[in-house]
C-alpha positions in Angstrom: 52.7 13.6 -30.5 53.8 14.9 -26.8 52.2 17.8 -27.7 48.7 15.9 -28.7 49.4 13.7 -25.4 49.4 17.0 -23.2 45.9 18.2 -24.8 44.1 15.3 -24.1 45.3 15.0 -20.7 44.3 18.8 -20.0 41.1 18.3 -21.7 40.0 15.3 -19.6 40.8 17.1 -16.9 38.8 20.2 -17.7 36.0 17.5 -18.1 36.4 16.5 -14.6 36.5 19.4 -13.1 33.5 20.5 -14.6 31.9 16.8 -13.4 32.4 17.9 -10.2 31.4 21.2 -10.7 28.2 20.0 -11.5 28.2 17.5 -8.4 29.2 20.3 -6.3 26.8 22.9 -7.2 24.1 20.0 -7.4 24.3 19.7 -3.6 24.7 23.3 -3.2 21.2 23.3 -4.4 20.2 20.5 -1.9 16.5 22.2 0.3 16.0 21.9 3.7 13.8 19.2 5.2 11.0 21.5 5.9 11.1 22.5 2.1 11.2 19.3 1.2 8.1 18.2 3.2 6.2 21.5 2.1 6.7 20.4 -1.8 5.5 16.8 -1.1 2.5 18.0 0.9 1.1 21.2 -1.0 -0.3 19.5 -3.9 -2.3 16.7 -1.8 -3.4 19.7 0.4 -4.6 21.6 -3.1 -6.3 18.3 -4.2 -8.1 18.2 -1.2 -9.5 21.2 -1.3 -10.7 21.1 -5.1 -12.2 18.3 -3.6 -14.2 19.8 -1.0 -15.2 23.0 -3.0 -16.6 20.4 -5.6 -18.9 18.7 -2.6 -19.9 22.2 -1.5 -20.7 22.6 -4.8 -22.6 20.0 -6.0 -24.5 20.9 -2.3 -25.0 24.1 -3.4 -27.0 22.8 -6.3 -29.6 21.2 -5.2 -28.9 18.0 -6.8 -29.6 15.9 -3.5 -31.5 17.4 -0.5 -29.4 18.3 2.7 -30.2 14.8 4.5 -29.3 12.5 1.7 -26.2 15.0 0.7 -25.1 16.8 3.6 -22.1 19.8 2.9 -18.5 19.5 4.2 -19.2 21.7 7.5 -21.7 19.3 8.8 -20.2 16.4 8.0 -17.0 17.6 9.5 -19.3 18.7 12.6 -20.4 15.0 12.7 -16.5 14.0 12.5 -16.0 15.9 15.1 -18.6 14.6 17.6 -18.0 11.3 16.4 -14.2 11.5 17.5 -15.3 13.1 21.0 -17.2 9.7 21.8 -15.8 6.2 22.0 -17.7 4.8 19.4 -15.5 5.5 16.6 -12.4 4.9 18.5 -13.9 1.5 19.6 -15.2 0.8 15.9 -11.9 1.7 14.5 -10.0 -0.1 16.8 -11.9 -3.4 16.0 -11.7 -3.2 12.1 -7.7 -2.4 12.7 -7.3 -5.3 15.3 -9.1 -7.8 12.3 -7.1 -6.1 9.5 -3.8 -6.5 10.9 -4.8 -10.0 11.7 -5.5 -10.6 8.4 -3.0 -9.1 7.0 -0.2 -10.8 8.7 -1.5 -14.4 8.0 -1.9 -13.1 4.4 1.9 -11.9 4.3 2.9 -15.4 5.6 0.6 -17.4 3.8 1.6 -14.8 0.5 5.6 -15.4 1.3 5.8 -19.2 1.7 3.8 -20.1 -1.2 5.4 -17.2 -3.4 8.6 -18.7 -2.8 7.9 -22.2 -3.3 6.3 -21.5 -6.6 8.6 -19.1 -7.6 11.7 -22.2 -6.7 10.0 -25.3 -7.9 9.2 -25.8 -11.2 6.7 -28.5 -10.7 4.4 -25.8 -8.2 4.5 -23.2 -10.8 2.8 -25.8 -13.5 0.8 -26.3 -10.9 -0.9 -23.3 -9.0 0.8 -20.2 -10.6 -2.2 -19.4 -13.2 -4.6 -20.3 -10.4 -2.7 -17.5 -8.1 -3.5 -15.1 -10.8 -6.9 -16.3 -11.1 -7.7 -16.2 -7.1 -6.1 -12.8 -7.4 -8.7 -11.6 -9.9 -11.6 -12.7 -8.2 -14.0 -10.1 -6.2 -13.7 -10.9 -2.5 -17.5 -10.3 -2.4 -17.5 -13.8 -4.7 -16.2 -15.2 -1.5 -18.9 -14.4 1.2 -21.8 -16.8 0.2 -19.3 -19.4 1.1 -17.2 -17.9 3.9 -21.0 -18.1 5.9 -21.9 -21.7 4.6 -18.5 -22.8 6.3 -18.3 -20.5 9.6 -21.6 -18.7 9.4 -22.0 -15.1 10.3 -18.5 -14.6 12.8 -15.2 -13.6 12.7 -13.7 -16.4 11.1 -15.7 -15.5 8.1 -14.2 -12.3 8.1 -10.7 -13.6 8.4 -11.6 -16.3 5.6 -12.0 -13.8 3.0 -9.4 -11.4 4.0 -6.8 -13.9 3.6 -8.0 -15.1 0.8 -8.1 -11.7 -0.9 -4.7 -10.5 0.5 -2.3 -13.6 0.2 -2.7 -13.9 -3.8 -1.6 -10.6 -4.4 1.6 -11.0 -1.8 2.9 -14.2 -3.6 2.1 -12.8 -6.6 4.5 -9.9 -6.0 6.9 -12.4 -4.5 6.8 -14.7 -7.5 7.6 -11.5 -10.0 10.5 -10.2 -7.4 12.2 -13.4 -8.1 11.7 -14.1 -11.7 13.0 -10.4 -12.2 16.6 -11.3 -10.2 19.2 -10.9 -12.4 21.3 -14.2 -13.4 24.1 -12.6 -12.6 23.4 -12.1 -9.4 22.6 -15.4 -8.6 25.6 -16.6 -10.3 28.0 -14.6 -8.2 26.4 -15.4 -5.1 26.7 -19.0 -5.9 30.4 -18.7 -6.5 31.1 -16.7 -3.1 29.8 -19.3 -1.6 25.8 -18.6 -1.2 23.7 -21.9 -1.2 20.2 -22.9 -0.7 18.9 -20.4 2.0 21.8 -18.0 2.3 21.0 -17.7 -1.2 17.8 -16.2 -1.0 18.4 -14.9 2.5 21.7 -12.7 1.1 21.0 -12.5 -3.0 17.5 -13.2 -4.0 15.1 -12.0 -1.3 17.7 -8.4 -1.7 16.9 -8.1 -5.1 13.9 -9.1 -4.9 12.7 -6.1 -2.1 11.3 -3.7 -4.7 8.5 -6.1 -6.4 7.7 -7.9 -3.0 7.4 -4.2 -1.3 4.4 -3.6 -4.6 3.4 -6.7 -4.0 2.9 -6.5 0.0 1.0 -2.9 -0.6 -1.6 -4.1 -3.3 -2.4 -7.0 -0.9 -3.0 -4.4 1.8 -5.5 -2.8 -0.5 -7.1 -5.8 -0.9 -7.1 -6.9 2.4 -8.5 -3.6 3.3 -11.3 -3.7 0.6 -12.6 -7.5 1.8 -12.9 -6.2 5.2 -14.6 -3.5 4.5 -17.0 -5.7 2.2 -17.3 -8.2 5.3 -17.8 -5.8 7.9 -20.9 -4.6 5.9 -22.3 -7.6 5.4 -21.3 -9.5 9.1 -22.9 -7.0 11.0 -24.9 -8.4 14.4 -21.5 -10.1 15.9 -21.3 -8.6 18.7 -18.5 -6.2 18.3 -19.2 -2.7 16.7 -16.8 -1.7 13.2 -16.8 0.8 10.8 -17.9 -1.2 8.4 -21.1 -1.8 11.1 -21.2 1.8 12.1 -21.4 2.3 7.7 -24.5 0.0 7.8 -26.1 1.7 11.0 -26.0 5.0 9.8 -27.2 3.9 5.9 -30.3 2.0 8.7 -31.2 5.4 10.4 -30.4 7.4 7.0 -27.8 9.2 9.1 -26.1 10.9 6.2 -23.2 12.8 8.5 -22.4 10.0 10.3 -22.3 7.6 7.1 -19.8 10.5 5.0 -18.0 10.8 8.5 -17.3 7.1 8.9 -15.8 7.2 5.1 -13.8 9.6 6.0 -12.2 7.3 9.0 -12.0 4.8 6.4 -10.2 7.0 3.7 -7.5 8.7 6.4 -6.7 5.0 7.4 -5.7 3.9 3.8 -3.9 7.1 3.2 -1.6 6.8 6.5 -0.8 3.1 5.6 -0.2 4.2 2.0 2.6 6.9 3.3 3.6 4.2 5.2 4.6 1.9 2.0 5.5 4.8 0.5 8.2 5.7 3.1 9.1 2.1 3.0 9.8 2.1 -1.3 12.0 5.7 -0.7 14.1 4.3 2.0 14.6 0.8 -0.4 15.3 3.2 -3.4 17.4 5.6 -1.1 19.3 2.2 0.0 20.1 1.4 -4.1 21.4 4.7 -5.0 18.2 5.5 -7.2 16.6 8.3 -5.3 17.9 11.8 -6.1 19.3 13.2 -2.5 18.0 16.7 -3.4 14.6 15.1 -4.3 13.5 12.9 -1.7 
């Protein structure tokens, strides 16, 4: 019996030992930063440039004449003199003053009524399918009446932003909570957490992930309505890309148009790293992203 004892003992330690082996030699393996940055990067640099030897190629085949399809050089020629004038810096710098604008009533409009719904009972009966349904809609369906009620201006604009962006957020919010864990709740409550230490140290914690999804998709939408409103609220004053889009489509500027959607493309990619760094340091936080991997 001693003897059986003794094995077992010397057997879970063996099992151990190799645990940590494995642990060991797992950081052991752990890359550099610049290795790690390389591996993340190489793959969106090889998708970009399948992408632009497709354009040369469909160029290169005659399927659209030179001024209606213009090739990646002279495009990227047009980029270039674009970015050496203030134009684009002054177009870009309007559509990024109206989108953060936008965007942050839409996070605060998105949080509040995300939470209410998601606490009361009586509002989710209420508005929570119409949420969903908002959600749904086009953001073009909302111009016609955006200019009825402010006309052709930037509170038009703003209108539909919001109203494209905020659905999504509480949507994100609503799903965050709902997904909380009763036990969580439950030990908060008996530590002591009540009312808004509840949510501020428990629920809104929890919650981080799906409100993080939720805050990204209404940034895509957000983006997508003012790029819709930009094209069609042109003549107020202030130049855009979405403007600078419908001047060059005017003239039949080809370069300039494929330029401009560039600008516009490079802009939802660096926001997109942004929420992306933003999920990896929330995951890194929980203890679910591999150290070796990030």
């Amino acid at each position: 019996m001693a003897n059986d004892t003794l094995t077992g003992a010397a057997r879970t330690d063996a099992e151990i030992s190799g645990l940590d082996a494995l642990e060991i030699a797992g950081q052991e393996k752990e890359v550099s930063r610049g290795a790690r940055l390389w591996a993340s990067t190489w793959p969106k640099l090889a998708a970009l440039g399948i992408a632009i030897g497709l354009w040369q190629l469909v160029v290169w085949s005659g399927w659209k004449p030179p001024y209606s399809l213009p090739g990646p050089v002279t495009v990227a020629e047009e980029l270039v003199r674009q970015a050496s004038g203030r134009q684009l810096w002054d177009g870009l710098a309007t559509t990024l003053q109206r989108a953060a604008l936008g965007y942050l009533f839409s996070v605060a409009v998105g949080l509040l009524v995300g939470l209410a719904v998601a606490r009361f009972t009586v509002l989710r009966a209420a508005i929570g399918s119409m949420i969903t349904a908002l959600q749904t809609m086009p953001s073009i369906a909302w111009f016609p009446l955006a200019i009825l009620l402010f006309e052709l201006s930037e509170k038009a604009i703003f209108f539909v932003v919001v109203l494209g962006a905020a659905p999504s957020i509480a949507n994100g919010v609503i799903s965050g909570v709902d997904y909380v864990p009763p036990l969580l709740v439950r030990a908060g409550r008996n530590l002591g957490a009540r009312g808004l230490n509840l949510y501020r140290y428990v629920i809104a914690p929890a919650a981080l992930p799906a409100i993080v999804a939720g805050l990204k998709q209404g940034w895509a939408f957000s983006w997508r309505s003012l790029m819709a409103g930009e094209l069609l609220v042109v003549g107020i004053s202030q130049t855009s890309l979405g403007a600078q889009l419908t001047y060059s489509r005017e003239l039949s500027d080809a370069p300039w148009l494929l330029a401009t959607m560039i600008v516009i493309l490079v802009v939802g990619l660096v926001v997109d790293a942004a929420f992306g760094a933003a999920d990896r340091a929330i995951r890194r936080r929980w203890g679910v992203l591999d150290q070796a991997g990030q």
